[in-house]
N, C-alpha and C positions, 0 to 999 in steps of 0.2 A: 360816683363816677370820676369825679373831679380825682380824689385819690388813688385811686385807681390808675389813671395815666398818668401822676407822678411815681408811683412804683414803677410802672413799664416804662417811663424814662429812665428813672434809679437802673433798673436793670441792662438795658440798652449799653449805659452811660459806662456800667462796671465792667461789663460782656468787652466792649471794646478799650479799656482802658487795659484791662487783661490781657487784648489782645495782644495792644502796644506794647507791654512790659513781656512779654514770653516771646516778642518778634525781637526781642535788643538781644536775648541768647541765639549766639552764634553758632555755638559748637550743636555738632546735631547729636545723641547719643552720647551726649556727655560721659552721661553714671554707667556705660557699658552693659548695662540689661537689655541690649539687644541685638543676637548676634546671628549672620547667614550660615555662616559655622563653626566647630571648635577654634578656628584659627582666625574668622576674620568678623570682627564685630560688625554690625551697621555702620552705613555711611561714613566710616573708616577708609581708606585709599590705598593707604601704604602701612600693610603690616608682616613686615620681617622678623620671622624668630616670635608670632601674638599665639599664646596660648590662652584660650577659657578658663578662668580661675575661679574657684567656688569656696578654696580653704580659706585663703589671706584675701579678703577685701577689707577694706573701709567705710562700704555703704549697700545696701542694697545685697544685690544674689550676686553678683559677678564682681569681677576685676578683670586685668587685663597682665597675663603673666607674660614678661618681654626676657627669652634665653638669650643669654653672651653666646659668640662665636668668636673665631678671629678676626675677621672685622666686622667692622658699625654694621647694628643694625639698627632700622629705623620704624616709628610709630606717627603716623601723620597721616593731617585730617585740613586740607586747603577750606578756608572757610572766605564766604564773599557776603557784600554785603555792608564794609566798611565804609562808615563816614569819615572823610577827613576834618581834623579837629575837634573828633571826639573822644572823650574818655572813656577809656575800655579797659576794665579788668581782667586779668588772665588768673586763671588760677587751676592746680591739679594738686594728686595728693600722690606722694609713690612711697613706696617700702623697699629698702635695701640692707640686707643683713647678711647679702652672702658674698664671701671673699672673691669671689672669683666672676663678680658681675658688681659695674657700677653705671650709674646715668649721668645724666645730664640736660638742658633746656636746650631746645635747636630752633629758634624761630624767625622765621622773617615778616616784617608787612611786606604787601605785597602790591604793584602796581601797573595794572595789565598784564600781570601774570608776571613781571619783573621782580626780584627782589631790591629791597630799597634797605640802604645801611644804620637807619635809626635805630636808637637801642640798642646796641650790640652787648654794652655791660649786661644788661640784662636779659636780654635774649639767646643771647649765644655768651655764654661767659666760658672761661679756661682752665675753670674747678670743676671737679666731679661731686655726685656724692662719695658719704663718708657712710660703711656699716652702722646701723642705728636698730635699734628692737623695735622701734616706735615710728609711725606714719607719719611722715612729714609733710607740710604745706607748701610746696611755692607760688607763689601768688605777688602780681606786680600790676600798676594802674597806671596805664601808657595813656598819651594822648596820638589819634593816630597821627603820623605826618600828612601834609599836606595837598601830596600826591596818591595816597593810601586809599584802594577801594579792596583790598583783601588781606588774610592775613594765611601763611603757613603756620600752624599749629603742630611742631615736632618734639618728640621726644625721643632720645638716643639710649643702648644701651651696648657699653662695651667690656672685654671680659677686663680681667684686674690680676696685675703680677705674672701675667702673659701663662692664666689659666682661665677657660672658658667653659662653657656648661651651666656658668651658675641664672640668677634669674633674680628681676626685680619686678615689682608688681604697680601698676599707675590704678587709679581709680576717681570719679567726679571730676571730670575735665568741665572747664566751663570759660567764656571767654565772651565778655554781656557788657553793654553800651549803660550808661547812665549813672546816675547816681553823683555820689562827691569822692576828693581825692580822700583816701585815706589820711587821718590823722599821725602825728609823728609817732615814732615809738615811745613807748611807756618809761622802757627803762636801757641801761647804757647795757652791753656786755661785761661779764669780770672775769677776775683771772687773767686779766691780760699780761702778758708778758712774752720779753725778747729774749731769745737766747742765737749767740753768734757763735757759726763753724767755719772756721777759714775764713771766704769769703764771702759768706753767706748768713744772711739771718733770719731766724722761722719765728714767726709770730702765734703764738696760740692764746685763745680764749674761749670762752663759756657760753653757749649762746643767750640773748639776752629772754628776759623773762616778761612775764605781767599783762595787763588789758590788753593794751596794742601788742604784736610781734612785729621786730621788724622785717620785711621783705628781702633786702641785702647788708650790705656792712662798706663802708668808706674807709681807706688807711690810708693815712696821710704820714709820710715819712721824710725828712729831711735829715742834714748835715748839719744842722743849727736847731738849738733848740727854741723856734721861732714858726710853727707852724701855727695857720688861721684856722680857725672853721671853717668850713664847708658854705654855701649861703640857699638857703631855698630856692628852688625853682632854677636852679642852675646847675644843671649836671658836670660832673669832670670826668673826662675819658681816662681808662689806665694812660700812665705814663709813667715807662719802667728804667730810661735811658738815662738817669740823674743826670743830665750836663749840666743842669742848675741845682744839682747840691740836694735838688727833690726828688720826688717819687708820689703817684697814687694809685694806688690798686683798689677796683669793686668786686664783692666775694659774692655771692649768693648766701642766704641764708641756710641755715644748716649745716655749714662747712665752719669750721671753728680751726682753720687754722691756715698760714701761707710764711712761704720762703722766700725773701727776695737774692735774688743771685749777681752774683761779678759785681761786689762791692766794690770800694776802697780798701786796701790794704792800711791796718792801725788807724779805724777813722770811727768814732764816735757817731750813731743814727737813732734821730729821734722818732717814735712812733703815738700816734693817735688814731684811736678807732671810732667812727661815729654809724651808728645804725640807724637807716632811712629807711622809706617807704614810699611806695607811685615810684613813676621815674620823668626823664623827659621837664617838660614847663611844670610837673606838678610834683617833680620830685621833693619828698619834705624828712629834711636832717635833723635828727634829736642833738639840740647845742646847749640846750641849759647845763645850770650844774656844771661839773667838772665833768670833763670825758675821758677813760682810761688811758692811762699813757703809759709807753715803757720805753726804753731803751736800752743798745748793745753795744757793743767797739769787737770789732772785728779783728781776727786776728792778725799780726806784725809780722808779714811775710810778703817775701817781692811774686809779682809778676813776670815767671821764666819763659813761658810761651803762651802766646793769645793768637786763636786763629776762629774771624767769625766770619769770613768770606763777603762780607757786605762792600770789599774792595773789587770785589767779582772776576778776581784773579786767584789761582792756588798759588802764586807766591810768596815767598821762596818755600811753601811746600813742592814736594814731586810727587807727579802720577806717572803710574809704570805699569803695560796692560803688555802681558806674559802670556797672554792666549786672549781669545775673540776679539770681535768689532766691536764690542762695549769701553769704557771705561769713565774712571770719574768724569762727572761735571758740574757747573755752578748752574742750578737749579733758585726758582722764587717763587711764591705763592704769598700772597697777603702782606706786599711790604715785605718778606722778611727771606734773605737769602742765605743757602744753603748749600753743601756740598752733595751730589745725588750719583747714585748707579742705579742701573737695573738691568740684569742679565737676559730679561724677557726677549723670546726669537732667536737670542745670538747666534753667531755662525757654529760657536760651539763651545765648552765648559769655559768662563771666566777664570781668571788669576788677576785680579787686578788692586792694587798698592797704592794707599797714600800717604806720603814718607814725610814726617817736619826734618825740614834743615835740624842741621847737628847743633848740639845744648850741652854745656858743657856743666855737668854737676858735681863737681868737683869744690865747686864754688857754694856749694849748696846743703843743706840738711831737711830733712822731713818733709820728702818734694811729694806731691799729690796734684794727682789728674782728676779732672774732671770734665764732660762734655753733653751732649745732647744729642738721643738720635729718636726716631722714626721710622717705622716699617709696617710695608702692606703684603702681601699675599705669602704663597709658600715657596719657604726655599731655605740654605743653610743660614745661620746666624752672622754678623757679621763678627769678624776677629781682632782680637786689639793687642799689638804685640811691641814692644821694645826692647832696641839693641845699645849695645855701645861699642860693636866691630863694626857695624854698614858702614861702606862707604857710598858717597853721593854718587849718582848717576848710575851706579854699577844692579847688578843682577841682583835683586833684595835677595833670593834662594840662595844666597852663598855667603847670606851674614849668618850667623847666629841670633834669634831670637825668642823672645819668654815670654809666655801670652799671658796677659793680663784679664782677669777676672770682673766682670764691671754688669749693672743692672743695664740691659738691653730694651727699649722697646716692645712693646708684647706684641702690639701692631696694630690694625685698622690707623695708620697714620698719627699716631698717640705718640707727642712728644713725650722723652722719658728722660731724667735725668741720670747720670752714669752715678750717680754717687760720689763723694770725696776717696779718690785710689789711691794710696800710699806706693808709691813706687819709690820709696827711698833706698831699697834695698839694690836699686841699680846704682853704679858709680861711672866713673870715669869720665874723660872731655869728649867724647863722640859718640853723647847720646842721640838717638833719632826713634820716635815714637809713629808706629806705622798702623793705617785701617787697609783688612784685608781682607778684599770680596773674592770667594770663589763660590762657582755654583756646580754641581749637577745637573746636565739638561734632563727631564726639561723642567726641573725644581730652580726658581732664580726668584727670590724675593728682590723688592726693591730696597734700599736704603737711602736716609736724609741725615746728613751728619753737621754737627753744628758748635759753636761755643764751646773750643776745645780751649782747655784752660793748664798749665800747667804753674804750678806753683812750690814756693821752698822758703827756705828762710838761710840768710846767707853763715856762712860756714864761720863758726868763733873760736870753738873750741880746739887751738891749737900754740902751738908751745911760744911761737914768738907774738901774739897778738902786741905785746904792750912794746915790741918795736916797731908798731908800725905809726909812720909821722903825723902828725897830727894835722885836720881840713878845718877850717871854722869857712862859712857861709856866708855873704853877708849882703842886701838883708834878706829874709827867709821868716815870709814870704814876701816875692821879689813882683817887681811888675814890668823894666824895660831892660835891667840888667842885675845880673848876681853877680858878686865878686869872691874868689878861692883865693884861701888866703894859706899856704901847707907851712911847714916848720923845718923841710926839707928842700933841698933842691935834689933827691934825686929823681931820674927818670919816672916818668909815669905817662898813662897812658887816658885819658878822662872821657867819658862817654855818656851823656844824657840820656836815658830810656823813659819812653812816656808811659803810661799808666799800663798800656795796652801791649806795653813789649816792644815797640819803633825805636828804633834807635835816630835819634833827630841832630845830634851833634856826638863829634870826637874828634880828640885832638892829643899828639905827643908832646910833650916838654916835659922840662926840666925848671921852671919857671914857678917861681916860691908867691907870686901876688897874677892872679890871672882872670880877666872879667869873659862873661859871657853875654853877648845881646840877645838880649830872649824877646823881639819886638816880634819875630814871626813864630813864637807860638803861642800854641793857644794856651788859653786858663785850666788848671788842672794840677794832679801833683806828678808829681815828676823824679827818678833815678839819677842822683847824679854817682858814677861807678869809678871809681880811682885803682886802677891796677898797676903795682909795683913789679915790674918783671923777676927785680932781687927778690922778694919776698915768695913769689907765684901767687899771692892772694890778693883779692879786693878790699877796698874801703867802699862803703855806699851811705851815702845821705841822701834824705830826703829834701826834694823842693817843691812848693808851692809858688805856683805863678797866680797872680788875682790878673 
């Protein structure tokens, strides 16, 4: 008898231990085998574009096939129940192989239905996937915050190359309290390597391999080759703005590759990759060993126009609205400001213009645009066009202008970059580079335009170069004053330009030894621009101020 009621304690003791361990999974219908109908799984909440899949799963009879449209759509399952300060692993599997559909991770904890901003690298990251034949993992071991009693469980899918229709597949969602943080990765990424365009440079490598996978990836890039590790348990947010010479960005796992954008012009960037896992207090970075490193030098070319709106003024660009009550505006969302229209309701068809002040490339060779835009619902494309007759303030419909060719947007709000655009084939000193919204009522998409860039490399190849007088610098790199020292007295005209295109000092003489106070500006490199009226051409040096 005696044994007897220690088996029925045994039993008791397992029955509720079972319990406990099946009550820390959160997600309800994780594996998808069980659905109200073709389109909407169980205890699912939000499924946009959810088809019943039976060809491509992962596990079990079902998946979950999620179709691109023009904008996001969304797969989401509010799950409650969270403890704050505990360890909670996320994990899902998806498949994406078709060009015209890619995803992404959308989640937030949640707090009395609020969303709370922890985690962001890895919950909401600003990578897509990449086509792949093969079922991928992503999976991260948060601890929750503090204030955390739920969590939104999303997944996104949106179309790619601004074609929609295609489809990717989720399968075994799971999202369960306990256990230990994962251990580091096994092993480092290879292949790493930097390759520099303009003023950009794209990092690609291999994903890492062996026991552990890692969860995401760490790049650490600087201006010196002087970068630290990473330290456990201590996350680093992206930080993309170098004013210190640095950079880090977190990738998700699975993505094997990124760009960073609006470098230094001729400036040397060192890269390191380290592959982590968990995030948050228990994030843990693989630092042994050596970790791949690479690096790029960018190419040796001035900044002719920078316009990122974040002065939240269009000056000294022009806006010019030729018909309706709409026109540009300085638009923000998340920290980051923009230039925005939207035709929606107008009184009637848009024409409306936004023109850079006049650029004179004359001075110039191998000049290339670049910028960023944004777009949601339906309506005409936006147009990118430049002239070299506009005159300022007047009627742009009575310049001449040549539309320029450039990667758009596809849309659901998908920043996209315009690509490097050679526009060297324009000349002359009265260039002006214009965005040109017109709509159809009642077709009027919206547009977010950003980080327009325009770039060159200055003009050598001409018959008198070697009369022109010669500048020595001194010192360089300078910190409360520089001193020009020419070989000439004659006239000239000297102009400092900062990184960004400001013009911060100018002055005319004819004066052969001439110092500059550089006490109010900032640290950075800097244009210093010498123009000879005799000559018609520029001298330009570079300065660095510490």
């Amino acid at each position: 008898m005696k044994n007897f009621y220690l088996f029925l304690i045994l039993c008791c003791t397992l029955f509720f231990f079972n319990q406990e361990v099946n009550a820390q999974e959160l997600v309800l219908n994780g594996n998808l085998e069980s659905w109200v109908n073709n389109t909407t799984p169980t205890s699912w909440t939000l499924c946009e574009n959810i088809f019943q899949e039976s060809g491509t799963i992962h596990g079990g009879t079902y998946s979950a096939r999620h179709m691109s449209d023009v904008s996001t759509k969304k797969f989401q399952q509010v799950l409650t129940g969270v403890i704050p300060g505990t360890l909670y692993t996320l994990s899902y599997w998806y498949y994406d192989n078709d060009v015209m559909a890619r995803t992404r991770i959308w989640c937030y904890w949640l707090s009395g239905g609020n969303t709370l901003p922890d985690n962001q690298a890895e919950l909401r990251p600003d990578t897509y996937s990449i086509d792949s034949p093969n079922w991928i993992q992503v999976t991260h071991s948060l601890t929750a915050p503090a204030t955390a009693d739920g969590f939104r469980f999303e997944v996104r899918v949106y179309q790619q190359g601004g074609l929609s229709g295609g489809s990717v597949f989720y399968d075994d969602f799971s999202f369960a309290a306990g256990g230990s943080p994962l251990p580091e990765p096994t092993n480092y990424p290879t292949d790493f390597i930097a390759e520099a365009s303009n003023l950009s440079i794209t990092l690609i490598w291999t994903d890492s391999e062996g026991g552990q996978l890692p969860q995401a990836y760490f790049i650490k890039a600087s201006e010196a080759n002087d970068i630290v590790a990473p330290v456990d348990g201590i996350p680093e947010p992206d930080d993309l703005d170098f004013i210190d010479g640095k950079g880090v960005k977190n990738i998700m796992q699975g993505v094997q590759t990124y760009t960073f954008n609006n470098l230094k012009p001729d400036q040397q960037y060192f890269f390191k990759i380290y592959p982590y896992t968990n995030g948050g207090s228990n994030i843990n970075y693989k630092t042994d060993g050596t970790p791949p490193s690479a690096t790029a030098t960018t190419e040796n070319i001035i900044l002719i126009m920078f316009k990122d709106f974040e002065s939240l003024t269009f000056d000294p660009w022009d806006t010019i609205s030729l018909a309706s009550d709409k026109g540009w505006i300085i638009s923000s969302y998340g920290g980051n400001n923009y230039a925005y229209i939207n035709g929606y309701q107008a009184s009637e068809d848009c024409n409306d213009w936004l023109i850079s002040p006049s650029m004179d490339f004359n001075a110039y060779i191998n000049e290339t645009l670049s910028f960023l835009t944004a777009t949601n619902y339906t309506g005409p494309a936006l147009e990118v066009k430049i002239s070299n007759d506009y005159v300022t303030g007047a009627d742009p419909s009575t310049a001449t202008w040549t539309s320029i060719t450039a990667t758009l947007s596809p849309g659901s709000w998908t920043w996209t970059p315009s690509g490097n655009i050679d526009i060297s084939s324009i000349t002359g000193d009265n260039v002006h580079l214009a965005y040109h919204y017109i709509t159809t009522l009642p077709d009027a998409a919206a547009w977010e335009l950003d980080d327009i860039i325009i770039t060159g490399e200055f003009q050598t190849g001409f018959d008198n170069i070697n009369q022109f007088p010669e500048v020595r610098l001194s010192p360089n790199p300078a910190t409360d004053m520089v001193s020009l020292n020419f070989t000439s007295s004659a006239q000239k005209e000297i102009s400092v330009v900062s990184i960004t295109g400001t013009e911060v000092y100018t002055e005319k003489t004819s004066q052969q030894n001439l110092s500059i106070r550089l006490d109010n500006f900032s640290k950075g490199i800097y244009f210093i621009r010498i123009f000879y009226p005799e000559t018609n051409r520029p001298v330009v040096k570079k300065l660095v101020i510490r």
